[in-house]
DRENVOKOL-170584 format. One record per residue (C-alpha): x, y, z. Coordinates in Angstrom, 1 decimal, decimal comma, padded with zeros to 4 digits, m for minus. Example, Ala and Ser with C-alpha at 12.3 -4.5 7.8 and 13.67 -1.06 7.14 Angstrom:
BEGIN
<atom px="012,3" py="m004,5" pz="007,8"/>
<atom px="013,7" py="m001,1" pz="007,1"/>
***
This chain:
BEGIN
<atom px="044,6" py="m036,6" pz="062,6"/>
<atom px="048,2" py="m035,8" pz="063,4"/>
<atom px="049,0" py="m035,9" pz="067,2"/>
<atom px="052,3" py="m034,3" pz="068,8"/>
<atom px="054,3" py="m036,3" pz="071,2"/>
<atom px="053,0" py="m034,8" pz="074,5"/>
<atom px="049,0" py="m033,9" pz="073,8"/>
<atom px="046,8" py="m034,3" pz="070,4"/>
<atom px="046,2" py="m030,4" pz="068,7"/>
<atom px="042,9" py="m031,4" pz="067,6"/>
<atom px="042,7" py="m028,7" pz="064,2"/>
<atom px="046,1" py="m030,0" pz="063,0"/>
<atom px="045,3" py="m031,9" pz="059,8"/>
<atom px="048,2" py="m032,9" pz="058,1"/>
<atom px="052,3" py="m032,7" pz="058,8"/>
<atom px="055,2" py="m031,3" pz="056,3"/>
<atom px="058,3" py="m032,9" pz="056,1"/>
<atom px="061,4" py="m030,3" pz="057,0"/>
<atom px="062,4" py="m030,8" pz="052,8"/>
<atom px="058,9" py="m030,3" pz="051,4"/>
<atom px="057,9" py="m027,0" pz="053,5"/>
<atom px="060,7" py="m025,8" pz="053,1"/>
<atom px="060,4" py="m026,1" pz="049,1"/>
<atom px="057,4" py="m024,6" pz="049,5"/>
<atom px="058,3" py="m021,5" pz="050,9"/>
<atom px="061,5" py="m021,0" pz="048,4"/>
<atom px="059,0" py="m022,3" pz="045,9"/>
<atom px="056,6" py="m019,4" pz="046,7"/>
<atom px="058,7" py="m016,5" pz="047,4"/>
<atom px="060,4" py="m017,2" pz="043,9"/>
<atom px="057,0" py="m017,2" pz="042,4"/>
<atom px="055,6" py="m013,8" pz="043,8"/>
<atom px="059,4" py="m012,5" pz="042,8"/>
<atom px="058,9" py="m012,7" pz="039,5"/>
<atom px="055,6" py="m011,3" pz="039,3"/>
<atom px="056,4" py="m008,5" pz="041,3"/>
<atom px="060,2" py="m007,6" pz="041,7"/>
<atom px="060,3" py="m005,6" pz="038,3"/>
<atom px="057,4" py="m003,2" pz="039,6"/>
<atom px="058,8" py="m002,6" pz="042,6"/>
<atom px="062,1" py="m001,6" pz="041,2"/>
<atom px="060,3" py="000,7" pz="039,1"/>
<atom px="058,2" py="001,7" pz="042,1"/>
<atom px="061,5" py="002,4" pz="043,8"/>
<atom px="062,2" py="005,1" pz="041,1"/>
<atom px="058,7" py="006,7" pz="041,4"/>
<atom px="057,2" py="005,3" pz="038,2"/>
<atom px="053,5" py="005,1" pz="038,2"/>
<atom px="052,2" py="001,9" pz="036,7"/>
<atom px="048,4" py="001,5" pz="036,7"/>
<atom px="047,7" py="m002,0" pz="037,1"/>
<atom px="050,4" py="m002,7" pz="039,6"/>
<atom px="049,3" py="000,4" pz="041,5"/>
<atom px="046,1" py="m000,9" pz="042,0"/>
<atom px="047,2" py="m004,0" pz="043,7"/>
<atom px="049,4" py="m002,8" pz="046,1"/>
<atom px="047,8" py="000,4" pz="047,1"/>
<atom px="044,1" py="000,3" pz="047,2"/>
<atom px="045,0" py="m003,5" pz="048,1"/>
<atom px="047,2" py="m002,6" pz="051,0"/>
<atom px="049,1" py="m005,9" pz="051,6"/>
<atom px="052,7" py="m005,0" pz="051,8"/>
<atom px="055,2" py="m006,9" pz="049,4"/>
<atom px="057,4" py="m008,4" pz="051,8"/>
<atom px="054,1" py="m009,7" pz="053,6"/>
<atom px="052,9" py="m011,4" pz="050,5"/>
<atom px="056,1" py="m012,8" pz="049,5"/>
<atom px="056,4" py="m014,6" pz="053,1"/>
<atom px="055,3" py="m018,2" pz="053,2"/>
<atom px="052,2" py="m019,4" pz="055,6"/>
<atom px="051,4" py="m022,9" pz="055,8"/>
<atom px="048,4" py="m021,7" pz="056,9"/>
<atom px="045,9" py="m023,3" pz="060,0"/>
<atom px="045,9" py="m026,8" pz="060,5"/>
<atom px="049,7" py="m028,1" pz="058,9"/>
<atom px="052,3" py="m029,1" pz="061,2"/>
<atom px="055,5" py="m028,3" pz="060,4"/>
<atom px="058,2" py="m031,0" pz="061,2"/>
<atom px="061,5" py="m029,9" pz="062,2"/>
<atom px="060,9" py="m025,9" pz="062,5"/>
<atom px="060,8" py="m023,5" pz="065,2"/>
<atom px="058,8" py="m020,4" pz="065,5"/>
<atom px="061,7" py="m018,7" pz="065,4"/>
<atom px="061,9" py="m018,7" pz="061,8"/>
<atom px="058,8" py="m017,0" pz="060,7"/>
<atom px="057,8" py="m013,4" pz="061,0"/>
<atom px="054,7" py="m013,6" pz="062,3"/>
<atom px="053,9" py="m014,5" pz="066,0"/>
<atom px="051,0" py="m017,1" pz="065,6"/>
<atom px="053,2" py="m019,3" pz="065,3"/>
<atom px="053,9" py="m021,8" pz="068,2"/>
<atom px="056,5" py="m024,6" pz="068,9"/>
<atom px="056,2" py="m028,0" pz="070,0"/>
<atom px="058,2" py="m031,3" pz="070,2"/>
<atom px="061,2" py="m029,3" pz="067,9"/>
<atom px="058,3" py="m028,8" pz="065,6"/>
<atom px="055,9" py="m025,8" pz="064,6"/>
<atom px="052,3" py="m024,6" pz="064,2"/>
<atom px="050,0" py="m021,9" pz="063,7"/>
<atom px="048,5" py="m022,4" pz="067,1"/>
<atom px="044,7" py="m020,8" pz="066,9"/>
<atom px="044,6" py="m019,2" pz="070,3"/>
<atom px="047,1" py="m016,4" pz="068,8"/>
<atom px="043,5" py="m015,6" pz="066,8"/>
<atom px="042,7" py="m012,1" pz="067,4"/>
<atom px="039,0" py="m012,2" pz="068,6"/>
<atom px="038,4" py="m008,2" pz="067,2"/>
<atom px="038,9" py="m010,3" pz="063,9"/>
<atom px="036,2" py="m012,8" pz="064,2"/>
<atom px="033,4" py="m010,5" pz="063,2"/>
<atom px="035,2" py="m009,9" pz="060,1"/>
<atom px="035,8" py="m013,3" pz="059,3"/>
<atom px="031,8" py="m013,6" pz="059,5"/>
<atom px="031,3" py="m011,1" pz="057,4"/>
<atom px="033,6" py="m012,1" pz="054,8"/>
<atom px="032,6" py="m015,5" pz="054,7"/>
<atom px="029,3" py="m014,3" pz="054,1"/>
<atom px="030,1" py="m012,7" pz="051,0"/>
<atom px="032,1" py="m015,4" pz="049,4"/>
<atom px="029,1" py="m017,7" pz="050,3"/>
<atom px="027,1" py="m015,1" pz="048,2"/>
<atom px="028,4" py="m014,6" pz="045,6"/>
<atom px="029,4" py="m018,6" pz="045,0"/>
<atom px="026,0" py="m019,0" pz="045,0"/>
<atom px="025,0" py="m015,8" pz="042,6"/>
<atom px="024,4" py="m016,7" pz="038,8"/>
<atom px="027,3" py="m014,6" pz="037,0"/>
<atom px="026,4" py="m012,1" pz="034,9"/>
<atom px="028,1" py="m011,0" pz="031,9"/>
<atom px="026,8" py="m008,2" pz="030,9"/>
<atom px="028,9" py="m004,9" pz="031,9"/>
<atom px="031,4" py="m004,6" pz="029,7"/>
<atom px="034,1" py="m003,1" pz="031,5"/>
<atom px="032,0" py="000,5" pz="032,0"/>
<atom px="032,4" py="001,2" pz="035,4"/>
<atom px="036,2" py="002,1" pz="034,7"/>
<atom px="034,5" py="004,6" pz="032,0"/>
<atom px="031,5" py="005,7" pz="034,8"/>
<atom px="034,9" py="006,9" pz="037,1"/>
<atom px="036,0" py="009,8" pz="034,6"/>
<atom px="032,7" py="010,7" pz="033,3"/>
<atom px="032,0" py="014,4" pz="033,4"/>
<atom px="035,0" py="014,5" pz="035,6"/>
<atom px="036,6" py="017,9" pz="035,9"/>
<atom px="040,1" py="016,1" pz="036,7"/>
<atom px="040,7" py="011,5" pz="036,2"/>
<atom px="042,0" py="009,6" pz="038,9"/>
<atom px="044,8" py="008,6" pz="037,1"/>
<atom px="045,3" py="012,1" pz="035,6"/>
<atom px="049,2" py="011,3" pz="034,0"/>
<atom px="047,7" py="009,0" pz="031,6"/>
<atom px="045,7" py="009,9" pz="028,4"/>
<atom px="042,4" py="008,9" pz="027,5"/>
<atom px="041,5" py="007,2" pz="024,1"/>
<atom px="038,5" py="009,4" pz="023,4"/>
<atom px="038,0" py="013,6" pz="024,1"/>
<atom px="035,6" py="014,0" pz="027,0"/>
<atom px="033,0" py="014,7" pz="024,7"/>
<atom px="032,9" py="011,6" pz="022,8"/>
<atom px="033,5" py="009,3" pz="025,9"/>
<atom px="030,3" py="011,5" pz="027,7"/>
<atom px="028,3" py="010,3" pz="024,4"/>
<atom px="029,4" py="006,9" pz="024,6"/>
<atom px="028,6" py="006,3" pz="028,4"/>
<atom px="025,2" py="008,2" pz="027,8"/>
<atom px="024,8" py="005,4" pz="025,1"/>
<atom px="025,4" py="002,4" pz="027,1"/>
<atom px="023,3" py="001,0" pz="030,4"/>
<atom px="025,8" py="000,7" pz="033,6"/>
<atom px="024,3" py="m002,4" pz="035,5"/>
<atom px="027,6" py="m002,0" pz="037,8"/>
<atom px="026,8" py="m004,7" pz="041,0"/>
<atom px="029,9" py="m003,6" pz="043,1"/>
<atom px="030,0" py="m000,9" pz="045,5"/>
<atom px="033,7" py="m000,4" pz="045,7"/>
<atom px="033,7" py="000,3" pz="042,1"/>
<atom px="029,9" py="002,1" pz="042,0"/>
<atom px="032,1" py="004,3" pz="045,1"/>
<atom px="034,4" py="005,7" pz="042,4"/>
<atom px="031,8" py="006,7" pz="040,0"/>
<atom px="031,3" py="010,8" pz="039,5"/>
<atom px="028,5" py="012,1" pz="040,9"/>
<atom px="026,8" py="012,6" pz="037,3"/>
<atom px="027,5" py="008,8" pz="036,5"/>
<atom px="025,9" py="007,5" pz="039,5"/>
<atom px="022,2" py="008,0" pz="039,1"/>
<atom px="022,4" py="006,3" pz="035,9"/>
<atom px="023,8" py="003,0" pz="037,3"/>
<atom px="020,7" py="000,1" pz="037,4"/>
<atom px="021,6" py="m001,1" pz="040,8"/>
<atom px="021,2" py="001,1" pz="044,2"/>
<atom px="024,5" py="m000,1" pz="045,5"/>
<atom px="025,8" py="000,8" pz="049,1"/>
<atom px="027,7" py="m000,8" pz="051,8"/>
<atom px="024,9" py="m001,8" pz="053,6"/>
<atom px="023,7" py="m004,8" pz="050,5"/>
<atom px="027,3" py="m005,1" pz="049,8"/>
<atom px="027,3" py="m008,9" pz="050,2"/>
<atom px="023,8" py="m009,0" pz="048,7"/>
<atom px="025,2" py="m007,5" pz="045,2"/>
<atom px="028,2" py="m009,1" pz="045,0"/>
<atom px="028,2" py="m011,9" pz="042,0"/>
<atom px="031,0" py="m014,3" pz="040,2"/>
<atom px="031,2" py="m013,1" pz="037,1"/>
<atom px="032,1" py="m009,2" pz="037,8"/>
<atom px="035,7" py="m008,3" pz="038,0"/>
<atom px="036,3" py="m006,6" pz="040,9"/>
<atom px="034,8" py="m009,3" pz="042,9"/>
<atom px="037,2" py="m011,6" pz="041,5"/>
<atom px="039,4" py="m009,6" pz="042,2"/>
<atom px="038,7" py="m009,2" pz="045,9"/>
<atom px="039,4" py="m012,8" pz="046,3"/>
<atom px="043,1" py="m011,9" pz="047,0"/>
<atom px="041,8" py="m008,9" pz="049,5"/>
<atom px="039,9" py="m012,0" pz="051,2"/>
<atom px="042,3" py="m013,8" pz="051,3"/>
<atom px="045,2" py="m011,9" pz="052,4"/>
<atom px="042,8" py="m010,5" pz="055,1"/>
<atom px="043,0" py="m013,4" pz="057,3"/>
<atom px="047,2" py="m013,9" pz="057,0"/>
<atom px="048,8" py="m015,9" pz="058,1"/>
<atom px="046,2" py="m018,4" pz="058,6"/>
<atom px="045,2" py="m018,6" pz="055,3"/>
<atom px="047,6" py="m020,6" pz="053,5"/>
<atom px="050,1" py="m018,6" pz="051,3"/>
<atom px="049,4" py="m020,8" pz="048,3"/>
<atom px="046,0" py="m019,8" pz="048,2"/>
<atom px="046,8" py="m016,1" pz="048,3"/>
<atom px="049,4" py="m016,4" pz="045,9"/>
<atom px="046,8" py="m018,1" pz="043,3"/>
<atom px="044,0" py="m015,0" pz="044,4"/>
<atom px="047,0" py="m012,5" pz="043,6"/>
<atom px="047,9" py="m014,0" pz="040,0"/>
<atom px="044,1" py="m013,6" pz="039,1"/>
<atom px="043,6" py="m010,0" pz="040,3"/>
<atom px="047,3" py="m009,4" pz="038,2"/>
<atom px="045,4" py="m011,2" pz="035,2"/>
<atom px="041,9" py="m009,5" pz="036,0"/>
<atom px="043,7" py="m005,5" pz="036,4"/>
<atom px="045,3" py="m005,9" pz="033,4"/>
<atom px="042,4" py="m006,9" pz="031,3"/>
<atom px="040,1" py="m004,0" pz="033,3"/>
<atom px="042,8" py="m001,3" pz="032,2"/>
<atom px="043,2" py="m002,6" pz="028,7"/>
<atom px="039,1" py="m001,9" pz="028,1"/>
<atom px="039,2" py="001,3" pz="030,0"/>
<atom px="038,7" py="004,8" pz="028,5"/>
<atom px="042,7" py="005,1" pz="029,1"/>
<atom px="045,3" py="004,8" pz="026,4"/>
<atom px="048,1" py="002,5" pz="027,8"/>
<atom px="049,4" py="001,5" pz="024,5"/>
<atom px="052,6" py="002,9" pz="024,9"/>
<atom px="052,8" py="000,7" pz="027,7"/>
<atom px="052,5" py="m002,4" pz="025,7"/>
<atom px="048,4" py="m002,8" pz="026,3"/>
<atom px="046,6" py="m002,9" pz="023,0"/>
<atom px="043,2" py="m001,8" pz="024,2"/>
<atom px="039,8" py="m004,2" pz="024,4"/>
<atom px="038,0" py="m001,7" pz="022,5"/>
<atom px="034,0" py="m002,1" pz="024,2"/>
<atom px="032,7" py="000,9" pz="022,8"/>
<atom px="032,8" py="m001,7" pz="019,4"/>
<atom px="030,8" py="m004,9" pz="019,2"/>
<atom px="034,3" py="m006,7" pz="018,7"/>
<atom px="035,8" py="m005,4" pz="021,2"/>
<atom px="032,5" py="m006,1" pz="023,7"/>
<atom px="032,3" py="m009,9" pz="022,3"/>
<atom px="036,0" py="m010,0" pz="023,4"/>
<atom px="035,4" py="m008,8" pz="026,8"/>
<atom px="032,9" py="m011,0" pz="027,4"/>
<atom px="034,8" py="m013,7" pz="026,3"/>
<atom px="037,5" py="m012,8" pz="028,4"/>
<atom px="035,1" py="m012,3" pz="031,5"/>
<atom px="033,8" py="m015,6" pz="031,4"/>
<atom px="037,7" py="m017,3" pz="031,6"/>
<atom px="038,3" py="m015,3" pz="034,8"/>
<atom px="035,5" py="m016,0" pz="035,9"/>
<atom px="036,5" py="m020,0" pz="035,3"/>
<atom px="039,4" py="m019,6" pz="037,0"/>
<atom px="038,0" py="m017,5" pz="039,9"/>
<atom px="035,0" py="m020,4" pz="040,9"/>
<atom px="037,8" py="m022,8" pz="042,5"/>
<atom px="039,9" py="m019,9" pz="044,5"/>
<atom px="036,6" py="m018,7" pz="045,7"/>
<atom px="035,7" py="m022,6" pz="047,0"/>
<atom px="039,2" py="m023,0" pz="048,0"/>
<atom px="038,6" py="m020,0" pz="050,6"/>
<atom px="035,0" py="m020,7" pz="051,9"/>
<atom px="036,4" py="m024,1" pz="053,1"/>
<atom px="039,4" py="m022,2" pz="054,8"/>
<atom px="037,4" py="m019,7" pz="056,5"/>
<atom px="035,3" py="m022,5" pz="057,5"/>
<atom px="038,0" py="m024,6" pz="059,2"/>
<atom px="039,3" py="m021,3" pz="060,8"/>
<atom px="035,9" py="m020,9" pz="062,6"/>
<atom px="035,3" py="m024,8" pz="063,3"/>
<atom px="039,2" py="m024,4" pz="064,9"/>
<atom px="038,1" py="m021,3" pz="066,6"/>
<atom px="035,1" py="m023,0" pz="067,7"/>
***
């Protein structure tokens, strides 16, 4: 337990020397940078890009938030002043700084709840494997116009209508099932709704590994930058590989496709499922323990 020089903060856990957080932070915005700096230039010009789309507007986390360094709850920062950070939570003491936990927004604690919840859940759920990458296919089924309508699709409508029609949809989450056209829907296994949300939600499905970075980002700046940025690279990783086995043709765009409507390409989605979902299992631990020391602290 760290203790100030006037009166012990009880949830700080560790201290940061003034070279090491500061590292971190340079460290950090460096990193996002380069994953993101050429999209947004391109973004800048009005260029539509699919995968990078996805991640900054149905994820709505703004860029300059992301690239921002938290130490998160719980670190003592040596030799800084709240002054230097963005965000108001922070607090100083002694000529050093904190995220000091009675900044917490109380409307937010129900969320936190609920969100905890789910990551309980679904670290608990047995993954399953065996979707295959079809609820990106159940979105433009029958569909008069595609979401994203200035991109091609591999198939005619006809033969991608046969194809879904020939495969089972055992989608398990809702903010995918959401998007699925109204013919598509009735043919999914699973009943899905907001209401058994948490209850459907399992480790091995994209999306909800991809939600880790919503998760996380949701509870800024308390949960530790590093961990988001490690939630973002996997959704990056996970979009990519859920556009390359959808019905569209990106390959003009440098994606070769992961062709599921073939037993090759279904044996390599699989494959490929089951690695994210490797590296998801330790981000998803990483922030049950956080939310958990965030309502201990609040507690």
């Amino acid at each position: 337990m760290i203790s100030t020089q006037t009166q012990p903060i009880p949830y700080i856990t560790q201290q940061l020397e003034p070279a090491d957080w500061r590292q971190q932070r340079q460290s950090h915005r460096q990193k996002i940078s380069d994953l993101i700096d050429d999209y947004l230039q391109r973004r800048s010009h009005q260029h539509k890009d699919p995968v990078m789309d996805f991640l900054f507007e149905y994820y709505s986390f703004r860029p300059s938030y992301l690239k921002s360094w938290s130490p998160g709850l719980g670190t003592l920062l040596l030799d800084g002043s709240s002054a230097d950070w963005r965000f108001e939570e922070m607090e100083s003491v002694d000529g050093d700084c904190y995220l000091d936990i009675n900044h917490f927004d109380e409307d937010r604690v129900s969320s936190l709840h609920w969100i905890l919840n789910v990551l309980r859940q679904s670290a608990e759920r047995k993954p399953s494997f065996g979707c295959f990458g079809m609820h990106e296919w159940a979105m433009v089924y029958r569909a008069d116009r595609v979401r994203h309508d200035y991109l091609s699709l591999r198939m005619d409508k006809d033969e991608l209508a046969e194809f879904v029609e020939s495969r089972p949809l055992v989608c398990t989450h809702f903010d995918a099932f959401r998007f699925f056209t109204d013919e598509a829907k009735p043919q999914n296994k699973h009943d899905l709704s907001r209401d058994n949300f948490a209850d459907m939600e399992q480790p091995g499905c994209l999306h909800t590994n991809m939600d880790l970075y919503k998760w996380a980002f949701k509870m800024y700046p308390w949960i530790p930058s590093n961990t988001i940025r490690e939630a973002f690279e996997l959704a990056v990783e996970t979009r990519f590989m859920d556009m390359k086995a959808s019905p569209y043709d990106l390959r003009e765009r440098g994606l070769e496709p992961i062709k599921i409507e073939t037993d090759e390409g279904r044996r390599e989605y699989m494959k490929k499922q089951k690695a994210l979902y490797e590296k998801s299992q330790p981000i998803r631990r990483q922030l049950i323990e956080e939310y958990e020391f965030l309502l201990e602290a609040l507690s």
